[in-house]
N, C-alpha and C positions, 0 to 999 in steps of 0.2 A: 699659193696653197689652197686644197679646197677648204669651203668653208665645214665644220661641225656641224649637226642636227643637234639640237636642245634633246633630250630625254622626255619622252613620253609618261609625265607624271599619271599612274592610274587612278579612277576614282571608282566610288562604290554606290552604291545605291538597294535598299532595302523598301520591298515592297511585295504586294499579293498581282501575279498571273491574271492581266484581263484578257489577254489576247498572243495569238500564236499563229503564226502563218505560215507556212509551207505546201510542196506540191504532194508528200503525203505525212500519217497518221507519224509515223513515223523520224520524218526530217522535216526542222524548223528554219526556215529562213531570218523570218523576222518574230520579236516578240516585244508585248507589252507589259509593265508596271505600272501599280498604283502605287502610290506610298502614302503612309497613315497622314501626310498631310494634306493629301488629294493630288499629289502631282503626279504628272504621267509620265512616263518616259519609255519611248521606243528604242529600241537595240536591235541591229543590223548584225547573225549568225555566222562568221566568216569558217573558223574554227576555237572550237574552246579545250581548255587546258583541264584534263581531266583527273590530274594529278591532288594528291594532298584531299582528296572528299569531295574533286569538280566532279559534275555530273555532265553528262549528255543532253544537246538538245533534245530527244526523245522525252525525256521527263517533264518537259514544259508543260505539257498537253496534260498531266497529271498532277502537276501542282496547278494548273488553272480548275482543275474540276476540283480539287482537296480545299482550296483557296488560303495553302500553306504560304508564308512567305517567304522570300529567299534571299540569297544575299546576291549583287553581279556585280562584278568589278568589270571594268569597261572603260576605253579609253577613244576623245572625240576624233574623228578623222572626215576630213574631207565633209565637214556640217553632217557628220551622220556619227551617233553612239555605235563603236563596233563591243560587243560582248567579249571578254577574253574567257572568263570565267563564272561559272554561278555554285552557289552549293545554297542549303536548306540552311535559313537562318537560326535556327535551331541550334545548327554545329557552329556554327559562323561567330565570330570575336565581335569585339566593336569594328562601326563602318567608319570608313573614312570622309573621306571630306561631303560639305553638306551635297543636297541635291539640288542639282540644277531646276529651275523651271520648264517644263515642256509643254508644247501641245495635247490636253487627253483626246483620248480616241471615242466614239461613240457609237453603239451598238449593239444586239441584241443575245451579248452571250452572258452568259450567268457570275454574276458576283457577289462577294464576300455580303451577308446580313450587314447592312448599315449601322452605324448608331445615330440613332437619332440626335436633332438637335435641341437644344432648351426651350421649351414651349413659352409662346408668350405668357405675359401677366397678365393684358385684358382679359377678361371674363366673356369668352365667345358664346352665340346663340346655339352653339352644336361644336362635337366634336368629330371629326371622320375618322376612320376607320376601314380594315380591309378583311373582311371574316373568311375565310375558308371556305369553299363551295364544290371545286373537283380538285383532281390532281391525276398521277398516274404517265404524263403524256412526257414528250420528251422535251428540248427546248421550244417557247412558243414565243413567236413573235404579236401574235394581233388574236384578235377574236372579235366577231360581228354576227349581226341576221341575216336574214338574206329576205325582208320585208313581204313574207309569204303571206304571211296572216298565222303559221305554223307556231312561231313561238320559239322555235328550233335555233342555236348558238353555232358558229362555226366555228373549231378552233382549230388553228394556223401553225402547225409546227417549222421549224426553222431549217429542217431538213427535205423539209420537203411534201407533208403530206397534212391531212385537211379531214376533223373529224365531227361528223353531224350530231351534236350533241342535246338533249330532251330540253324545254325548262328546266326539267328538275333536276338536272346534273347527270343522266344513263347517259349513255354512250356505249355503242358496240367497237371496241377496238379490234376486233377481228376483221370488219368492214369499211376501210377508209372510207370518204366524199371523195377525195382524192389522192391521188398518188404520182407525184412525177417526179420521186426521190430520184431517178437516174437522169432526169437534165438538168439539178441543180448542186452549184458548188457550194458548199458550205463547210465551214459557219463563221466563227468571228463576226464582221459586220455582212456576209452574203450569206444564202439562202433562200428560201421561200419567203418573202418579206412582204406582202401587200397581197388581198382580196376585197372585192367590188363585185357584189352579185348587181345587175341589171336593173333601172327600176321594174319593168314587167317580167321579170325572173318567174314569174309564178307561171304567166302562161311562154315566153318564149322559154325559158331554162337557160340562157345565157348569163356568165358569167365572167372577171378577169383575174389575172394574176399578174403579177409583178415578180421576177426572182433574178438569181445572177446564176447565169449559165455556166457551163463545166468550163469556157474560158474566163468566169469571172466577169462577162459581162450581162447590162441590164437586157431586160426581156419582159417586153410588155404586151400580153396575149389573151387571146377569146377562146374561152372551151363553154361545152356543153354537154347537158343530162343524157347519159345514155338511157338505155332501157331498162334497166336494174333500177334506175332513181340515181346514182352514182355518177361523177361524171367521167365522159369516157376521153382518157388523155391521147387517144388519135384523133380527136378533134379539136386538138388545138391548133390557132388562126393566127399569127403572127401581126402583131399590130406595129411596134415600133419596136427600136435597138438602140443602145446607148453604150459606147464604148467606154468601159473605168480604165483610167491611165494609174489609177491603187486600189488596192483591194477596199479601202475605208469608204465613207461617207456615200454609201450607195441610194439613201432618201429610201425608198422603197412602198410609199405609202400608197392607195388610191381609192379615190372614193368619187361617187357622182354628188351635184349639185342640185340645188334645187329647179336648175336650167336644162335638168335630163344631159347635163354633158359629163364626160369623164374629164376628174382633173387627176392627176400625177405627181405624186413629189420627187425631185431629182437632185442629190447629192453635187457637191462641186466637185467631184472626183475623187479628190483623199487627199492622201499626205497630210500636210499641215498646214496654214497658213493659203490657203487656196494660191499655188503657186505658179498655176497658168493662167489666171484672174478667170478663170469663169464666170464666177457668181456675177459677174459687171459686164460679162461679153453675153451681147446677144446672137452671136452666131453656133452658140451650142447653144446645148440642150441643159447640159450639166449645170446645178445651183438656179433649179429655176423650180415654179409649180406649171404646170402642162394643162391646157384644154385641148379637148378634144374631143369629136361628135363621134362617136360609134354605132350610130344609125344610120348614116350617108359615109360618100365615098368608099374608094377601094383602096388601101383597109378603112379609111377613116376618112373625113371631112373637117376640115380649118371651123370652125362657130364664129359667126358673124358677132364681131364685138372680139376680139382676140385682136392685143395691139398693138399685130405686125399685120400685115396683108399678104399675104401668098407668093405675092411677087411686089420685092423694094427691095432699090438699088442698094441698101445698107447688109444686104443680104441675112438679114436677123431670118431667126425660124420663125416661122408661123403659129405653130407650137405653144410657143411663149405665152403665159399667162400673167406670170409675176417675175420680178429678177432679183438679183440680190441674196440670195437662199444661201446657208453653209452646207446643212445635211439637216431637214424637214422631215425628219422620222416621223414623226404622228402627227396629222392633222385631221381635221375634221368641219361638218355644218351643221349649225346648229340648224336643229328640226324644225324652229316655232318662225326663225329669221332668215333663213337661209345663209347667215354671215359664215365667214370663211374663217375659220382658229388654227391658227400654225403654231407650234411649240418647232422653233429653229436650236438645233444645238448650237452650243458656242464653243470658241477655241477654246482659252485658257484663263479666263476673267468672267466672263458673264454668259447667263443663258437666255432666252428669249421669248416674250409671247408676241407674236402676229394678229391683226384681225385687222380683216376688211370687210365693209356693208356686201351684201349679196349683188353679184355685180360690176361691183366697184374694183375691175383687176387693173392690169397695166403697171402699179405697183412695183418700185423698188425698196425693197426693204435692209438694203445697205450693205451687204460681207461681197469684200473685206476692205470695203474704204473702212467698213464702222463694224465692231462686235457690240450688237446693241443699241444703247444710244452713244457708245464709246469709239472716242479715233482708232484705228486699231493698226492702220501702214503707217502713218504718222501724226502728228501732234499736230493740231490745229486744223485738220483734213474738212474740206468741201462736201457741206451735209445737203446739197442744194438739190432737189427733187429726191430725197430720202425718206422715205415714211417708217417712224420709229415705231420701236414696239409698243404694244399696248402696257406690259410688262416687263419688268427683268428680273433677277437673281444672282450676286455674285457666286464663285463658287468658295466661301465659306457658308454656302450652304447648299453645295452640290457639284455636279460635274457634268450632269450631261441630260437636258430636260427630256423630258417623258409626257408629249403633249396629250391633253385629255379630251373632257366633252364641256357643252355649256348643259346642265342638267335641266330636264325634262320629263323627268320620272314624276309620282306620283306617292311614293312612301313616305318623300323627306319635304315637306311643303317647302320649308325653310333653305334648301337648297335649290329650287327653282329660280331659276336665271342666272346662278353663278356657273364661270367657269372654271371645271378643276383639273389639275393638275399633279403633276409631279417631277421628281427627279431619280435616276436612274441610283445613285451610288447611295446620296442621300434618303431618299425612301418617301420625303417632307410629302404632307396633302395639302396643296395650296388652293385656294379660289380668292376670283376676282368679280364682281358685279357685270354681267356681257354687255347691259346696255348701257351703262353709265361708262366705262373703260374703253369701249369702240372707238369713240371720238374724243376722249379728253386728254389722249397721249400717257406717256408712262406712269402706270399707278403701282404702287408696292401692295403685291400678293402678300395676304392673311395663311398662314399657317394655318392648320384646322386639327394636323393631328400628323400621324405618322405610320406611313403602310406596312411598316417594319417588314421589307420586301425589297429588291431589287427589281422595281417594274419595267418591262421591256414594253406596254404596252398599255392602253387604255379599248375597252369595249362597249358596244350600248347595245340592249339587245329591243325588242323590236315595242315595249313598253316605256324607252326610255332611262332605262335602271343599268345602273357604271359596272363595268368587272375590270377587276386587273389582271393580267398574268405576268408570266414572270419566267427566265431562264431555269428556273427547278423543274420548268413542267405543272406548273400549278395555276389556279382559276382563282380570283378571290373576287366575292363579293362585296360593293363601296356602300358603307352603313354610316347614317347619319344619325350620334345619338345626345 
């Protein structure tokens, strides 16, 4: 006789919409939860049961923007949560069985106000703080200068478009800097995700971009000023391509060096668990940081000192600057050292600071032998040419870091040479000492204050003074008081 199947016991899980994926506005594939206890959990859209007050995956996209919670019952098949059912936890009864653990996701769409955590009891020399300074924009990933001598803020919408904004916060939104909202797909973790103006921007007017193309994959390209002052998007250069095998962890960062080279941040692809080991294979590109000369060769030139050579029989890219990466959303150099600051998101336990001396690449910085300085494939794992962080954080006090600047302003004395920081869900303003922390391996970031914000981003505009922005569309200024 054949055998029986057991019964598919279903489970439930209560949480707030971070993320929603689909081919349109419309129809959802995949989606994301948080739950108030910071866990994440992904659910695979097969069909849902829309009986008794179930709703439509169309509503997803609506409770992510509401940051209403909801309830989804959901049962595991084949290592993937399939959705049966969701309704507004509002109408919803008690849930059932607890929640699983999962992977959270990391990226630039907007969520729920945080609640801060319990401030320390040392008596600190300052507290930080995030003031209000523009708003009005739509989601925004990043904002920078473009080291004119102008004064002038870029800021970086997620959709696609790029707005020149005064010191003093004007802005003409009738007149984008740019606009190439029709080659980018967005949003959840893609979009228009990274700008690098040139250093000699002023006199050549070159610039770059970073975004994930209408098939969702990376796109790393040179435009330049037309004649308006504006740049004109038929002149974009095509530099390099990075195929995402998931829509997640697309890195998206870039910024030059104090070595006039471009470097790149690169995502290990998605999912979870880096499940084609990228971050550890040198033959992509994916979970890595990127040098590259964008003054020689056609498009580009390998920079002598990059720690593969052009041609080795190990067939590693050339490319390669540092390995080991999960998803290096923000990084940055500091102005005064030229040292390298990486905030690596983490899986499901810890987050991550980076730093290497200026220079000093080749670098493995461990995912996913290690999440941090933690085993993370297995127990007791080979930490043998691993360079740990400078920093960590579990995620009881956060979920998904939000790398910053080492400050070099000029308003807050008392903040000169720390660097700060953040975390996306949690909101926490953390700094750490840049040159005492470089070399002396993992030190425990000070709290300072609280950005009472979901930052997607840190900025420094061309005096050295911090902004954050944030999935609302908003700009806040970093006050030390």
């Amino acid at each position: 006789m054949g055998a029986c199947s057991a019964p598919v016991t279903p489970l439930q899980a209560t949480g707030v919409v971070i993320a929603a994926d689909g081919p349109t506005a419309a129809q959802v594939d995949s989606f994301t939860i948080r739950t108030a206890a910071g866990q994440t959990l992904v659910f695979k859209v097969v069909r849902l049961d829309l009986t008794n007050g179930g709703l439509p995956s169309a509503h997803l996209r609506e409770h992510m923007s509401s940051g209403e919670p909801i309830v989804v019952t959901y049962h595991p098949e084949n290592g993937v949560n399939v959705a049966d059912r969701y309704t507004d936890a509002a109408t919803e009864g008690p849930t059932g069985p607890p929640t699983p653990t999962m992977s959270p996701t990391a990226g630039p769409s907007a969520k729920p106000t945080p609640t801060p955590t319990t401030a320390p009891t040392a008596v600190l020399p300052f507290h930080l703080s995030a003031q209000p300074f523009a708003d009005g924009f739509l989601e925004l990933t990043f904002l920078t200068n473009a080291g004119d001598g102008s004064g002038d803020l870029y800021v970086v919408e997620q959709r696609g478009k790029v707005y020149r904004m005064a010191a003093d916060g004007t802005v003409d939104m009738t007149s984008p800097f740019l606009d190439i909202v029709d080659k980018v797909s967005c949003c959840d973790e893609r979009g228009l995700l990274g700008l690098a103006f040139h250093p000699s921007f002023a006199d050549n007017g070159r610039l770059f971009v970073d975004y994930t193309n209408v098939a969702g994959n990376t796109i790393v390209a040179e435009l330049s000023l037309g004649a308006d002052g504006n740049v004109d998007p038929e002149s974009e250069r095509f530099l390099l391509g990075i195929r995402q095998p998931f829509p997640n962890h697309n890195g998206g960062m870039l910024a030059f060096g104090a070595d006039g080279y471009l470097y790149i941040g690169a995502g290990d692809g998605g999912s979870g668990g880096d499940p084609y080991g990228n971050g550890q294979s040198t033959d992509t590109l994916l979970g890595k940081i990127l040098r590259i000369d964008v003054d020689h060769g056609d498009p580009y030139a390998i920079p002598d000192g990059n720690p593969y050579p052009v041609v080795n029989r190990a067939g590693a890219k050339p490319e390669i600057w540092d390995v080991g990466m999960r998803n290096p959303w923000r990084f940055s150099f500091d102005r005064a050292t030229g040292d390298l600051w990486i905030g690596d998101v983490g899986q499901d336990r810890y987050e991550e600071v980076d730093a290497e001396p200026a220079g000093e690449g080749g670098r493995n910085y461990g995912w996913n032998t290690m999440e941090a300085t933690h085993c993370f494939l297995v127990a007791g794992c080979d930490s043998t040419g691993i360079t740990l962080p400078v920093a960590e954080y579990s995620h009881n006090d956060g979920c998904s870091i939000t790398g910053g600047y080492v400050y070099r302003g000029s308003l807050y004395p008392a903040l000169v040479g720390l660097y700060v920081f953040s975390d996306y869900c949690s909101g926490n303003l953390w700094a750490i000492d840049a040159a005492s922390s470089i070399g002396a391996g993992p030190v425990t970031p000070i709290e300072y204050g609280n950005a009472n914000i979901n930052p997607t981003a840190f900025g420094e505009d061309e005096s050295g003074e911090l902004y954050l922005v944030n999935g609302a569309g908003q700009i806040f200024r970093l006050t030390a008081d």
